[in-house]
C-alpha positions as a printed NumPy array, in Angstrom:
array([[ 48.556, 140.507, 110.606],
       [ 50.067, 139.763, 107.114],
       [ 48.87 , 136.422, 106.002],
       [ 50.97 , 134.096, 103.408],
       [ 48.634, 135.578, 100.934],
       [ 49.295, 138.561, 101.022],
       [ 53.088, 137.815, 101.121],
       [ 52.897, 136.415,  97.15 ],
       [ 53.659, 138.78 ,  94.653],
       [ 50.684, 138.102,  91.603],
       [ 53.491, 138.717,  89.29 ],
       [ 54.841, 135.581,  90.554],
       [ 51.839, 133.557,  88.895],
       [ 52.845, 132.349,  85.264],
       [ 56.621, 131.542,  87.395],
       [ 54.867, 129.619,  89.548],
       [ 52.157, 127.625,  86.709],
       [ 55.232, 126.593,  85.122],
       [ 56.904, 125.902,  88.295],
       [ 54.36 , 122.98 ,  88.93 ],
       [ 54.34 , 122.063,  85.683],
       [ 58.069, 121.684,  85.773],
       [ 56.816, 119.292,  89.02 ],
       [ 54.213, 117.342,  87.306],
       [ 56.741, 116.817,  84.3  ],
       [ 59.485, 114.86 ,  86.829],
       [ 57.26 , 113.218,  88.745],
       [ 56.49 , 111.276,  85.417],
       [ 59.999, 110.497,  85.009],
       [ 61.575, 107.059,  86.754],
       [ 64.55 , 108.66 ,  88.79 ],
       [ 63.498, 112.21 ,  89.325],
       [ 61.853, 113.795,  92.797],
       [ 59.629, 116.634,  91.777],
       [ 60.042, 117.94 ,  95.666],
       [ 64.124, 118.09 ,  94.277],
       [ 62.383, 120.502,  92.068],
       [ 60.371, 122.06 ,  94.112],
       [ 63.919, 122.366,  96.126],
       [ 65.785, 124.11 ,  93.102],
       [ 62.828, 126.313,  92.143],
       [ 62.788, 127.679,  95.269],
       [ 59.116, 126.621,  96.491],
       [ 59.99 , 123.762,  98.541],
       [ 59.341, 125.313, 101.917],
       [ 56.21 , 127.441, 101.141],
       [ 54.905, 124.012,  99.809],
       [ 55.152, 121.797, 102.689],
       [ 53.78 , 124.684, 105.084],
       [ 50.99 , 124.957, 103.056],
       [ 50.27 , 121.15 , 103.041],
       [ 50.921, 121.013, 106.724],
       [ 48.418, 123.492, 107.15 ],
       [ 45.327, 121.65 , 105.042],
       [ 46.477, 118.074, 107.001],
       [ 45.715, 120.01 , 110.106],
       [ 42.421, 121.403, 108.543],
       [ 41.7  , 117.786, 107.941],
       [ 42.427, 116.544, 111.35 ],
       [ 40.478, 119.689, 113.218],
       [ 36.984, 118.244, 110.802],
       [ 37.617, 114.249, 111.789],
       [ 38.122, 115.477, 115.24 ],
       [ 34.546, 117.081, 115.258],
       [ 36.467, 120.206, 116.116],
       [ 33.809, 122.492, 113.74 ],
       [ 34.714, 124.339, 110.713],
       [ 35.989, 127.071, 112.539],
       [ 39.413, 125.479, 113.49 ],
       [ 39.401, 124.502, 110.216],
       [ 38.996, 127.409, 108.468],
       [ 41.585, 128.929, 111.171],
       [ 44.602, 126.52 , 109.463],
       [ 43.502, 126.828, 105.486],
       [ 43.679, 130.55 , 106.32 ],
       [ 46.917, 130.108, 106.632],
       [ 47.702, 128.216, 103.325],
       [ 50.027, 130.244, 100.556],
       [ 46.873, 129.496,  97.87 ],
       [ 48.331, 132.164,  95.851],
       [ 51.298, 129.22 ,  95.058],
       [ 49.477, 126.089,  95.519],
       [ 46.862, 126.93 ,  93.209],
       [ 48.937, 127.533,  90.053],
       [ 51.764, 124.697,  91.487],
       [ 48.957, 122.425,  91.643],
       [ 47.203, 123.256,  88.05 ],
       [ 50.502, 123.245,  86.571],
       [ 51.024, 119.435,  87.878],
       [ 47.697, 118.442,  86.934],
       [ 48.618, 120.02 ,  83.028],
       [ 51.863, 118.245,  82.771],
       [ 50.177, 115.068,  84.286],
       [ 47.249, 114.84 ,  82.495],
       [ 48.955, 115.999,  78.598],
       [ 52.638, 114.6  ,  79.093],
       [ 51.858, 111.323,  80.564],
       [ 51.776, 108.781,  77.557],
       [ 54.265, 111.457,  75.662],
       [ 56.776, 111.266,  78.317],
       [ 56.437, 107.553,  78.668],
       [ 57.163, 106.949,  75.254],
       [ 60.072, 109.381,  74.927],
       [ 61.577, 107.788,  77.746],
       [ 61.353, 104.471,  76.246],
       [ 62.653, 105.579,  72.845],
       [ 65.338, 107.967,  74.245],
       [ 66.851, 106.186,  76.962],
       [ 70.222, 107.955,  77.627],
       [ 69.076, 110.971,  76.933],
       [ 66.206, 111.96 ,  78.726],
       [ 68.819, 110.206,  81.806],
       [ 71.439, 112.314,  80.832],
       [ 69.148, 115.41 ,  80.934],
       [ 67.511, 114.999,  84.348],
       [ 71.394, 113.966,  86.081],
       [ 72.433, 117.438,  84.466],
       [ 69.335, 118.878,  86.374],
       [ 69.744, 116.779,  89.848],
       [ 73.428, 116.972,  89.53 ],
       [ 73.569, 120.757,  89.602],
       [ 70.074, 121.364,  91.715],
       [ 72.263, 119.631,  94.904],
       [ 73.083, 123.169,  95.909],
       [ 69.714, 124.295,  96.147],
       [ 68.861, 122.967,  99.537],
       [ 72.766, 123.687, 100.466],
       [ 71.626, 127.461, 100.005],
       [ 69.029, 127.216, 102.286],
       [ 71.749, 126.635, 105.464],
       [ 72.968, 129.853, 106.84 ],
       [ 76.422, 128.913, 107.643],
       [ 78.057, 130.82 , 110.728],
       [ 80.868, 128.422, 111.212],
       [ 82.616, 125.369, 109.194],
       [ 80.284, 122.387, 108.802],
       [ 79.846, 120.067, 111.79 ],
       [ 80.27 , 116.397, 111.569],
       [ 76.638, 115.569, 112.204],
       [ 76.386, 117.799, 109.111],
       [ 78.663, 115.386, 106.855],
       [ 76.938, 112.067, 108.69 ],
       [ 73.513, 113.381, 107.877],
       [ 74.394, 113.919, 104.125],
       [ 76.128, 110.712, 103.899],
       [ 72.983, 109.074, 105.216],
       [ 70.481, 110.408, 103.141],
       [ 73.063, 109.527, 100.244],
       [ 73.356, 105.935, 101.344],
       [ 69.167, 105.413, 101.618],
       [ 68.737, 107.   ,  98.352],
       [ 71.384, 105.119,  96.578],
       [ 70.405, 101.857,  98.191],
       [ 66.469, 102.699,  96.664],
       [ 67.248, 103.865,  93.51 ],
       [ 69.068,  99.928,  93.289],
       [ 65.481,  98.231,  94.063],
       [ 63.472,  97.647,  90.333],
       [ 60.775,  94.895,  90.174],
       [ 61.074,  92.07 ,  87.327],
       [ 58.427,  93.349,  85.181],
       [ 55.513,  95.532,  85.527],
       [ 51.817,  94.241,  86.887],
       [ 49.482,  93.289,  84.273],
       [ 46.448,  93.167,  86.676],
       [ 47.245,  94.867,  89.966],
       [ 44.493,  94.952,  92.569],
       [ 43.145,  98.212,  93.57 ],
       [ 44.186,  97.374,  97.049],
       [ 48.206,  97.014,  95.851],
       [ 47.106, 100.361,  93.953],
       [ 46.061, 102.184,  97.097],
       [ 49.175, 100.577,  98.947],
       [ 51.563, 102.087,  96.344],
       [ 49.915, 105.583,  95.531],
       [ 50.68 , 105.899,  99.685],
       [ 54.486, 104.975,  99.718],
       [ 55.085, 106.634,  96.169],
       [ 53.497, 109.906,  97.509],
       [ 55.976, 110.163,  99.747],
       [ 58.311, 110.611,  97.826],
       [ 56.749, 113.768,  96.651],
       [ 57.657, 115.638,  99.407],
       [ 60.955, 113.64 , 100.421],
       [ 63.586, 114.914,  98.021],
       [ 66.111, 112.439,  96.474],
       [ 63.626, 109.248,  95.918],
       [ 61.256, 109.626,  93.015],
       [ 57.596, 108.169,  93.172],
       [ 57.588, 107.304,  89.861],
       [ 60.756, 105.138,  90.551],
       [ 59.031, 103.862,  93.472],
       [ 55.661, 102.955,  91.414],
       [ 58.75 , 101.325,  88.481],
       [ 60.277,  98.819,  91.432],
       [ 56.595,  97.984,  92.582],
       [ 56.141,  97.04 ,  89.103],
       [ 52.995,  99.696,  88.632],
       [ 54.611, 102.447,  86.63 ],
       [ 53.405, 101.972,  83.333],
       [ 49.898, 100.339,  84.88 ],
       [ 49.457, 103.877,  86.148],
       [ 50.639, 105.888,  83.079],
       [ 47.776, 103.507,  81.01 ],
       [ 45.219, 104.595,  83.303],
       [ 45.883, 108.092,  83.192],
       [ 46.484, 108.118,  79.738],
       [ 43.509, 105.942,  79.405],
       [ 41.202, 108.448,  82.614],
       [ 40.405, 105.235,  83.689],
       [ 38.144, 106.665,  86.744],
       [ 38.355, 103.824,  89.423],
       [ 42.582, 103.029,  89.11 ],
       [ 42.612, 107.067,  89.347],
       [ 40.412, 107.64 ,  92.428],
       [ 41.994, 104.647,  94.459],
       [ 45.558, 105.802,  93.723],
       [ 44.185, 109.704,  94.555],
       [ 42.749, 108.192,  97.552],
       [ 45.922, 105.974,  98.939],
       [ 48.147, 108.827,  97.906],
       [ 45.748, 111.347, 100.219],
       [ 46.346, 108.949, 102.963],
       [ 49.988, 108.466, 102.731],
       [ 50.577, 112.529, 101.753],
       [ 48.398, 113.407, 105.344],
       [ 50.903, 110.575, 107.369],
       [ 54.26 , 112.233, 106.34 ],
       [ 53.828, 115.964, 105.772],
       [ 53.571, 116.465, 109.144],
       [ 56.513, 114.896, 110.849],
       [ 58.18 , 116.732, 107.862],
       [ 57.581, 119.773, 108.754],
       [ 57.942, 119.73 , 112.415],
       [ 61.727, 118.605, 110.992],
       [ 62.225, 121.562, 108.808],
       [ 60.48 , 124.247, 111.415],
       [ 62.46 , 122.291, 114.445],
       [ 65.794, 121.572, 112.823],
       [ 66.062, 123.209, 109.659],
       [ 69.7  , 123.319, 108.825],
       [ 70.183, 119.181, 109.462],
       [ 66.714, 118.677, 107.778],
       [ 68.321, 120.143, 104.251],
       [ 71.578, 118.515, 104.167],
       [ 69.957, 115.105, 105.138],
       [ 67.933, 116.276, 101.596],
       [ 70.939, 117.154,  99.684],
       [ 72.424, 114.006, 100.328],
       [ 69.076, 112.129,  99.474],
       [ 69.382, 114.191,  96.307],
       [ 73.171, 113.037,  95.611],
       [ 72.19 , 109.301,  95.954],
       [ 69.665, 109.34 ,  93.695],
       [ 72.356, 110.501,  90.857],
       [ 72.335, 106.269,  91.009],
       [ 68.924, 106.238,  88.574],
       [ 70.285, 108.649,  86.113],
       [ 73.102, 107.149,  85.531],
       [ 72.917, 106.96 ,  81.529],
       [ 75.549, 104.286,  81.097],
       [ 74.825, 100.792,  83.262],
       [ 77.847,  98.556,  82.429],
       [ 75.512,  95.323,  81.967],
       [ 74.056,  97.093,  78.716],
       [ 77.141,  96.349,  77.2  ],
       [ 79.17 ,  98.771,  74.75 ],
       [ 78.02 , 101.866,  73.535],
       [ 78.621, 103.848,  70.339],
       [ 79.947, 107.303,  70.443],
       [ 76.271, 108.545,  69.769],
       [ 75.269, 106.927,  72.863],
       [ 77.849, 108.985,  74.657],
       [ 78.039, 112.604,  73.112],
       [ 74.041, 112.952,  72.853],
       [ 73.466, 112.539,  76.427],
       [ 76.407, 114.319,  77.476],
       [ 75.077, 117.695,  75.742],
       [ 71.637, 116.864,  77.614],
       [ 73.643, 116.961,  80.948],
       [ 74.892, 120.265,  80.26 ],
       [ 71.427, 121.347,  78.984],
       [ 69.777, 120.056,  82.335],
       [ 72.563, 122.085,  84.356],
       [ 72.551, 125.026,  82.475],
       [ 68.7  , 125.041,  82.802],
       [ 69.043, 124.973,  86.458],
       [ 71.151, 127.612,  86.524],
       [ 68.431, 129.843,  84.684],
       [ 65.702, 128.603,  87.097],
       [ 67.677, 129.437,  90.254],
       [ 68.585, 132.89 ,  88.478],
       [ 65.01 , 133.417,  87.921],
       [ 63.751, 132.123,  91.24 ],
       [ 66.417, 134.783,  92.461],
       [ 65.281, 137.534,  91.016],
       [ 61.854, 137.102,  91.836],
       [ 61.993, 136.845,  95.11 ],
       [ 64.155, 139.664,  95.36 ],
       [ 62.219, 142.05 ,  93.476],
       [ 59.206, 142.321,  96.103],
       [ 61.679, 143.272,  98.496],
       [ 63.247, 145.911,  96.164],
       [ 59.773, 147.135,  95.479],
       [ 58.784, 147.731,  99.046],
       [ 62.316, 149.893,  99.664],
       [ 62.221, 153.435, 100.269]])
């Protein structure tokens, strides 16, 4: 029996370190999804399998089910990716947090411009996922309209001002709806923690390792992570093809956020405009590479194993 393991090619190790750093990286960014990333990288599926399969771990031990049911469904986690996704997160996290912050405060437009270059263009990544035998359906074009209606009508929801003082329990509350959006393409968690009014709170803290804001917002985002992976998955293993355009749609509404130009911040000069119009194209023609790359390595452990 080959296990998922054994199915990962190590040469795919430094694609997939920067893969999750690439994650890490966006999830610090109001607007941007790192599961849309995980979408246009090409790891979006192994991912939430993987997950799915250390939930049910979880469940079989609070069950009192013994650590050999256990050790049945982490046997069946792709560790060879969610190792280096998930040290390639915590890199990005833990060294780009006050960085990032700070560029996106001084460079507004820009960094928007860069990341709707990157969404705008990563929209056909779950779209390539859909083997099409026939023209699309309608449920097809109500599902992507849907997800694009929810996303655009969250991506409009931004809180007054951020929380000086939030209790941990608000903490643990938000860390559990903004995880979500981890693994829910189209709606970013750091947009989430932004309209909550916790976003730069939770920056601070990292930047600052304060210990107890970190371990309550781990812990609320363990519980909220084990409550929707599941139902996620059944979706994708159940009805795949729907489950991916509801995403690209998701993915199209959020385009809302990263938006550079909001008509209530008045008139712009033409550095305002031609700066983050060359980050657009940057962020789509760096897509482009990624899915090229993503491409090519998955194609070349097939290639290898030809007569």
């Amino acid at each position: 029996m080959t296990t998922p393991t054994d199915r990962r090619s190590l040469a795919q190790l430094p694609l997939d370190l920067g893969r999750g750093f690439l994650i890490g990286l966006t999830e610090l960014v109001p607007g941007v999804s790192g599961s849309t990333i995980a979408l246009i990288v090409g790891i979006y599926t192994a991912l939430i399998r993987s997950a799915g399969h250390v939930v049910g771990a979880a469940k079989h031990l609070v069950r009192g089910r013994g650590w050999s049911s256990a050790r049945s469904e982490l046997g069946q986690v792709d560790w060879r990716i969610i190792i280096p996704v998930l040290v390639g997160m915590a890199a990005a996290v833990l060294l780009l947090a006050g960085p990032i912050n700070h560029l996106v405060e001084s460079f507004p437009l820009s960094s928007l411009g860069l990341f709707f270059g990157i969404v705008v263009v990563g929209i056909a990544a779950p779209l390539r996922m859909v083997h099409w035998t026939s023209r699309p359906r309608l449920v097809h074009y109500a599902l992507f309209l849907a997800g694009f209606v929810a996303a655009f009508l969250l991506t409009g929801l931004v809180a007054d001002g951020d929380q000086e003082s939030p209790s941990m329990i608000i903490v643990f509350l938000a860390a559990a709806v903004a995880i979500c959006a981890l693994v829910v393409p189209g709606v970013s968690g750091s947009f989430l923690l932004l309209a909550m009014g916790l976003y730069a709170p939770t920056l601070q803290a990292v930047s600052d390792l304060d210990l107890m804001y970190i371990g309550v917002f781990g812990l609320g985002a363990v519980v909220g992570l084990a409550s929707i992976v599941q139902g996620l998955l059944t979706a994708l293993e159940k009805f795949p093809h729907l489950t991916v355009v509801l995403m690209a749609g998701l993915m199209a509404g959020s385009l809302r956020a990263l938006w550079p130009w909001k008509p209530a911040d008045g008139p712009f000069s033409s550095g305002d405009v031609v700066a983050p119009i060359l980050f657009m194209v940057a962020g789509a023609v760096f897509v482009l590479v990624l899915m090229l790359l993503d491409r090519r390595a998955s194609e070349a452990p097939l290639a290898q194993g030809r007569p």
